[in-house]
C-alpha positions in Angstrom: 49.2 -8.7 -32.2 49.0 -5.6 -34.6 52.6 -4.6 -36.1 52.9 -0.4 -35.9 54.9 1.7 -38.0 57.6 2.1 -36.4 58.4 -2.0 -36.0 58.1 -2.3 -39.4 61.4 -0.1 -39.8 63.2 -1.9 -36.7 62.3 -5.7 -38.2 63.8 -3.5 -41.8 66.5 -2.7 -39.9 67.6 -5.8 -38.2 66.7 -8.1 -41.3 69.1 -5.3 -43.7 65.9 -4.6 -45.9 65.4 -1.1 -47.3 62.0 -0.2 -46.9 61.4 3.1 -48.9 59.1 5.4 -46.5 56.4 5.8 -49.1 56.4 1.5 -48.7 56.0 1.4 -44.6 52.7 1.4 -44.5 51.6 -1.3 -47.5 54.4 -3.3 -45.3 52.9 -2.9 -42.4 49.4 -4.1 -44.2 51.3 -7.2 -45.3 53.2 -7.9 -42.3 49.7 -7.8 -40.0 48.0 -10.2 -42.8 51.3 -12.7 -42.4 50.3 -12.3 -38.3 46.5 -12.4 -39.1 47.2 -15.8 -41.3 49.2 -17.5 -38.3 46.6 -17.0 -35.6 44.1 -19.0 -37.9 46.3 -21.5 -38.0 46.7 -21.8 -34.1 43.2 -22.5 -33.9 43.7 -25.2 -36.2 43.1 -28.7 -34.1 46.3 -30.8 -34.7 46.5 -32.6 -31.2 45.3 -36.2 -33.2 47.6 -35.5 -36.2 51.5 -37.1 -36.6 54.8 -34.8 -37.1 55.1 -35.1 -41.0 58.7 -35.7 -42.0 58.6 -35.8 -45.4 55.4 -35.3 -48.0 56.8 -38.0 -49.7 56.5 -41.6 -48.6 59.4 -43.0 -50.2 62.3 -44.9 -48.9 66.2 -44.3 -49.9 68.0 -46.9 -51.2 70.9 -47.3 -49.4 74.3 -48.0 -51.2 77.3 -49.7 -51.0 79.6 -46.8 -50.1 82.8 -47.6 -52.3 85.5 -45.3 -54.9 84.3 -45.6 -58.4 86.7 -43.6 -59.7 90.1 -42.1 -58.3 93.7 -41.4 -59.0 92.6 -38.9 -61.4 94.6 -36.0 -59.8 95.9 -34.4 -63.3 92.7 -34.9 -65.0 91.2 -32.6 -62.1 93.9 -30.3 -61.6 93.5 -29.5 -66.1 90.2 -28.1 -64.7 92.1 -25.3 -62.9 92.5 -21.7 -64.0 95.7 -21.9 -61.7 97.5 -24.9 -60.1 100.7 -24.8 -57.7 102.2 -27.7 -56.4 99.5 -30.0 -57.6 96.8 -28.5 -55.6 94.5 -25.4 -57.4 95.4 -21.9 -56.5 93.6 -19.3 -55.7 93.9 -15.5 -55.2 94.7 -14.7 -52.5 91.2 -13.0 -50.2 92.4 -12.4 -46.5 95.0 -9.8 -45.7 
């Protein structure tokens, strides 16, 4: 699949990129070796190898899931630019 001028401006449009005009056609270049790059790996044989979850073979340690700390609600609330009725206030954003 070759990528033409004229998709490189829709995928600019749809993905809200400016592409300058001067820049469609080096875009273009770089969006057909991204394609070019993914067909070799199609033809890569991966029927005998497992999903890979993580790269790392580590384990999490689990935790017991308990409150350190708490009660600390005017120590938090000093934190706050604003504070109203012991909760933080903030301007106002929807009309």
């Amino acid at each position: 699949m070759a990528i033409d001028n004229l998709t490189v401006k829709q995928i600019a449009f749809l993905s809200r990129l400016k592409v300058e005009d001067e820049k469609v056609e080096a875009t273009k270049e770089e969006f057909n070796k991204i394609l070019n790059w993914i067909e070799e790996l199609n033809e890569v044989d991966t029927d005998k190898v497992e999903p890979l979850i993580s790269v790392n073979d580590t384990v999490l340690r689990m935790r017991e899931d308990t409150v350190a700390s708490g009660n600390c609600k005017d120590e938090v609330l000093k934190n706050a630019p604003a504070a109203e009725y012991d909760y933080f206030a903030v301007p106002k954003v929807v009309e």
